[in-house]
C-alpha positions, 0 to 999 in steps of 0.5 A: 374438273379433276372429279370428271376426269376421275369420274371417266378415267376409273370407270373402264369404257367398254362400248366398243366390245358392246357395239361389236356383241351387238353387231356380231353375237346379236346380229343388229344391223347398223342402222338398227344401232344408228337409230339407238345413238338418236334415241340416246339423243333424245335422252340427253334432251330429256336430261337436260329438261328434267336437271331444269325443271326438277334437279336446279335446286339440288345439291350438286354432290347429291345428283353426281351422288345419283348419277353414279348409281344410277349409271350402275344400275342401268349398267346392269341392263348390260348383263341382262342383254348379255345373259340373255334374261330378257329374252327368256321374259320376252323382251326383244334385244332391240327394246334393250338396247334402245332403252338402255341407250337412251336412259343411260344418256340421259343419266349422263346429261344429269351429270353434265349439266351440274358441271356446266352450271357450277363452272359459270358460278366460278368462271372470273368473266371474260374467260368463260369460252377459255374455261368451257374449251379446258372442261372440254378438253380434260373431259375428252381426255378423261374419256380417252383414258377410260376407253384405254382402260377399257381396252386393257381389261377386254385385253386382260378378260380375252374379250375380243370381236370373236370372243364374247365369254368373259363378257359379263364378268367385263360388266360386272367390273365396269359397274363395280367401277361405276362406285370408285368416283362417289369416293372423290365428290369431296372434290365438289363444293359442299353447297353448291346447286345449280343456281346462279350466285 
């Protein structure tokens, strides 16, 4: 639990100055952006279907390990939006967001999923929905966090819904902090995998 709470407290959240360029700078309508939450749902399923299929058997460090990168990397689709790259190679903004959206959740569910197993194989019996409902609660409250941390830094970079200019340096912090968390996996049991003891 301490990981998760790290994992979200050190990695600034700066959705909310996203969803306002989207809106403001790139002029996407919401249900446009409606749309992209739903396709991001469907890369939570897709996450879930490959931690199944493909990830169970992999050490639990090792996929936290992945996810992190592979969240910095898909954090990176951020500043090409941002820059404008993909519209001088012809990808339209909204291919960017929907693409961006769905793998990012998906990557997110990879990193669930492992917690949720993990937490089954220690939870003594008959408290599993008391555990489950902690988990929940220290992980809303890491997100809280981090979103605060997020607004401190758009704060601190004089980003706001007008203000757009310091915008990629944001993201280049937030993917910088995408790494902080990999200094904590030692908080994970060294063999533990997804399936059950």
């Amino acid at each position: 639990m301490a990981w998760f709470f790290l994992a979200h407290v050190t990695v600034p959240n700066i959705s909310t100055v996203m969803f306002y360029y989207q809106t403001e700078f790139l002029k996407l309508d919401a249900s446009f952006l409606g749309t992209a939450r739903v396709v991001g749902w469907l890369g939570l399923m897709f996450g879930t279907f490959i931690y199944n299929r493909y990830l169970k058997t992999m050490k639990l460090r090792r996929i936290l390990l992945l996810a992190q990168l592979g969240l910095s990397l898909l954090s990176q689709l951020d500043i090409v939006l941002v820059s404008r790259i993909n519209v001088s190679f012809g990808v339209s903004d909204k291919v960017m967001v929907l693409g961006g959206s769905a793998l990012a959740d998906a990557v997110n569910q990879l990193k669930f999923m492992p917690f949720l197993i993990l937490s089954g194989q220690l939870c003594p019996p008959g408290i599993e929905g008391t555990l489950f409902a902690l988990f929940m609660s220290i992980n809303n409250l890491g997100s809280t966090l981090g979103s605060f941390v997020g607004a401190g830094l758009a704060s601190l970079l004089n980003i706001s819904s007008g203000s757009f200019d310091n915008l990629l340096l944001g993201i280049s912090i937030q993917i910088l902090c995408n790494f902080i968390p990999i200094a904590f996996l030692f908080l994970i049991p060294k063999e533990a995998t997804g399936i059950s003891a």
